[in-house]
Every structure is written in C-alpha cells, then in structure tokens.
C-alpha positions as CSV (number, residue, x, y, z in Angstrom):
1,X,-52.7,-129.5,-77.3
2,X,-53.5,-126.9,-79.7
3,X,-55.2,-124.9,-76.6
4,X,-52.4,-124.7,-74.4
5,X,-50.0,-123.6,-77.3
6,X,-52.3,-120.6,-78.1
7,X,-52.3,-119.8,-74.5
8,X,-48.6,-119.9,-73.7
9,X,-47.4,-118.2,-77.2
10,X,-46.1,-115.3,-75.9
11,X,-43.8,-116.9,-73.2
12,X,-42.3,-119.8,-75.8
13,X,-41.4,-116.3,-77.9
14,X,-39.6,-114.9,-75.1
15,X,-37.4,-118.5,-74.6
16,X,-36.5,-118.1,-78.4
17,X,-35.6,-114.7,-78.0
18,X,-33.6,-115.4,-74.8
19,X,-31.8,-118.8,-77.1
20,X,-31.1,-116.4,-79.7
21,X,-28.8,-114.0,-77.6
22,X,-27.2,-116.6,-76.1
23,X,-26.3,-118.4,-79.5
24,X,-25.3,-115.0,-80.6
25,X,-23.2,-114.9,-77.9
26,X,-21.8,-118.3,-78.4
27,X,-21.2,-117.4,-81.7
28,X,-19.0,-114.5,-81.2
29,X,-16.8,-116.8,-78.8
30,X,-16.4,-119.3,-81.0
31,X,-15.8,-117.1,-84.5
32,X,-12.1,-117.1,-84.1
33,X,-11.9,-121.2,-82.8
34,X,-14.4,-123.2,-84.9
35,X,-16.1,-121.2,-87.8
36,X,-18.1,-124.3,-88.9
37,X,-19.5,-124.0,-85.4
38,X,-19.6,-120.5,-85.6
39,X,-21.7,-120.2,-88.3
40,X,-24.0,-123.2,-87.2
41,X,-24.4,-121.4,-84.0
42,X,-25.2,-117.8,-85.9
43,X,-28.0,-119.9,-88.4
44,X,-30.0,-120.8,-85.2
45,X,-29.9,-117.8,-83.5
46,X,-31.3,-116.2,-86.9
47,X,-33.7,-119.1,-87.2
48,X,-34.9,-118.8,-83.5
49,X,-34.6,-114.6,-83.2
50,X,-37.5,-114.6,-86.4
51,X,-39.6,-117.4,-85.1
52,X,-39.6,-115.3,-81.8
53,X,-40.3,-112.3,-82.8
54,X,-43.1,-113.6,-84.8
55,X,-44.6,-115.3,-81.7
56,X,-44.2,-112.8,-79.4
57,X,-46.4,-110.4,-81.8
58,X,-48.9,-113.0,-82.4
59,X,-49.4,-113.8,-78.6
60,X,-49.7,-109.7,-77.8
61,X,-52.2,-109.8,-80.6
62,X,-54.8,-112.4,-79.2
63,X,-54.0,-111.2,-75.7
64,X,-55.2,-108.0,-76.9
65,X,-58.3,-109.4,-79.1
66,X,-59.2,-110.8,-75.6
67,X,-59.3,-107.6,-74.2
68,X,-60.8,-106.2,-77.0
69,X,-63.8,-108.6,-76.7
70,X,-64.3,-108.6,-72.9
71,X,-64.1,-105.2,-73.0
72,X,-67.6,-105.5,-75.2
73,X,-68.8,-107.7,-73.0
74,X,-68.2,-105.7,-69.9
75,X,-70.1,-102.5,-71.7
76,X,-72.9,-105.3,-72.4
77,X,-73.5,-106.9,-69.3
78,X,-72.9,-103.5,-67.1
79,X,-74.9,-101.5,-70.1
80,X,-73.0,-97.8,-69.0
81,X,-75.4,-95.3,-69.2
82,X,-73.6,-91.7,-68.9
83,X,-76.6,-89.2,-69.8
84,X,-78.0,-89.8,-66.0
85,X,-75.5,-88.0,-64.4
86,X,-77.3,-85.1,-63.6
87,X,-79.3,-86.8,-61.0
88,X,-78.1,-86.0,-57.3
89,X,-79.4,-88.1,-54.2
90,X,-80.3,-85.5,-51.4
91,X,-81.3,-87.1,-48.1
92,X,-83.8,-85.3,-46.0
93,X,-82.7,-85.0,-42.4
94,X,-86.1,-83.7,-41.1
95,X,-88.0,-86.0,-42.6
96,X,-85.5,-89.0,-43.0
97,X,-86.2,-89.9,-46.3
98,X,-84.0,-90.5,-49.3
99,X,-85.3,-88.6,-52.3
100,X,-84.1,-88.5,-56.2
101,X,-83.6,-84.9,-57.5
102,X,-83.0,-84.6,-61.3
C-alpha cells in the first residue's frame, strides 16, 4: 500500500488542489446564504489547498531523485568517454578496408 501511494503522490496533490478551488468556489456562493456552511466549506479548501501543495512538491521531488539516480546509472552502464573524439573512421575505397585514424 505504501508503494503505490509514493508512486501516485503527485496526482492525489493535483485532486486536492482541484477540491480546493471548487470549495473555494462553493464557498463564495454560499457566503451570503449559509455562513456556517460558508466557513465549513472555506476550512477544507484551506485544509486540502496546504495538504496539496505539500504533495505535489514532494511527488516532483522523488520524481526528480529518480532522474537524478538513473541518470548515474546511465553515465555508469554507458561509461561516456568524450576525450576520443578526435578519432575519424576513413574508409579506403582502393583497398576496401576500414581503417582508424587518430
């Protein structure tokens, strides 16, 4: 259970975000009517708008820590070498051979 709430962070902040405008909007239309309801509708978008925010942050952090470490392992497993460069392949049509010039 704990996996698949790590992996799907980022989205359950977007839902809260998404409730808290509409309670916000709810509460704006029923300020004037009800302001018991009012209020109780303001307290959970405030409620649900910080716990939001905070997820949406924490799931773009581990999504990039992800990155972050792939990105090692890429560099690892590929091992990038940049100093060869300067070699050029030059393929000999007289001869038909494939030769290596540094």
């Amino acid at each position: 259970m704990k996996k698949i709430f790590h992996k799907s962070k980022f989205y359950i902040g977007i839902c809260l975000l998404i409730q808290c405008v509409s309670f916000v909007i709810l509460f704006f239309t029923q300020m004037k009517k009800r302001k018991g309801l009012a209020t109780a509708f303001l307290a959970v978008a405030a409620i649900s708008g910080v716990v939001g925010v905070r997820l949406v942050r924490a799931g773009a952090k581990e999504e990039e820590e992800k990155n972050e470490m792939l990105d090692v392992l890429r560099e690892d497993f590929f091992e990038v070498d940049d100093e060869d460069d300067d070699e050029d392949i030059v393929f000999d049509t007289e001869d038909d051979e494939i030769s290596i010039v540094e």
